[in-house]
Residue, then its C-alpha position, 0 to 999 in steps of 0.5 A: x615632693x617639692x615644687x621647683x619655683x616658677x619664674x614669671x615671663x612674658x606678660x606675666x611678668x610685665x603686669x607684675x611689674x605694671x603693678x609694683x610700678x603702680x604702687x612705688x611710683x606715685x609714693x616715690x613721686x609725692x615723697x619727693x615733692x614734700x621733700x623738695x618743697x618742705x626740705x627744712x621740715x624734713x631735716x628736722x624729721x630726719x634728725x629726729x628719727x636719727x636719735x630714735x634707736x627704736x625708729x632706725x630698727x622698725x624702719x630697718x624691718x620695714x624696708x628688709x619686708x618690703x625689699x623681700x616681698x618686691x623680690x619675692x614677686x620680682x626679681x628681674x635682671x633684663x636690661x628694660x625699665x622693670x630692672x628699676x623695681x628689682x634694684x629698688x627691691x634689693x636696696x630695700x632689703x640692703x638698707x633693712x638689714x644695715x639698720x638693724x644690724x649696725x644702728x649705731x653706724x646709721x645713727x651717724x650717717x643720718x646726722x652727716x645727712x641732716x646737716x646737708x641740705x643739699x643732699x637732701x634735695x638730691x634725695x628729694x629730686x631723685x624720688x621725685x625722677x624715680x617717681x615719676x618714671x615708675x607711674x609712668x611706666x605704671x599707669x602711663x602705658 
């Protein structure tokens, strides 16, 4: 006989939520501060890892695990602060399977990218937010 999944609710969710907060946050945040404060660095690290195929498709297992094992332990569309984990999950899982499945696609995408420093201090901005928001929302309350 098998066992019907059990969604979390109530405070068991938020504390799964508090701890994947714990754990995205502060990574998002210090990415985005080495970003903003080294973006000549990581223009040159994003051409690099754009002409490695067998980067694009570890990287692609990488976030298509992570995105699954967030989802696997949180899945939650309530409009509250938590949403923020579930979207980060499936963007993962949505990033994971374009690189593994069209390399060449994301080859060229990473390229127009590393041409635009200004895109990648959007980047490095917005993981920098997010950042912070998740280990406020982590550790702050």
């Amino acid at each position: 006989m098998r066992a019907e999944p059990r969604l979390l609710t109530g405070r068991a969710a938020l504390e799964t939520s508090i701890i994947i907060a714990k754990i995205i946050g502060p990574m998002l945040l210090v990415a985005g501060i080495g970003v903003l404060g080294n973006i000549e660095h990581y223009r040159r690290l994003v051409r690099e890892f754009g002409s490695s195929p067998f980067q694009i498709y570890v990287s692609g297992l990488l976030a298509l695990l992570l995105g699954l094992v967030v989802l696997a332990f949180h899945n939650a569309w309530e409009w509250s602060w938590p949403v923020i984990i579930t979207v980060i999950g499936w963007a993962s899982v949505l990033k994971g399977v374009v690189r593994i499945v069209a390399p060449g696609f994301v080859a060229t995408m990473i390229e127009r990218y590393a041409r635009d420093l200004n895109a990648i201090a959007v980047s490095g901005a917005s993981a920098l937010v997010l950042g912070a928001v998740l280990t406020y929302f982590g550790y702050g309350t």
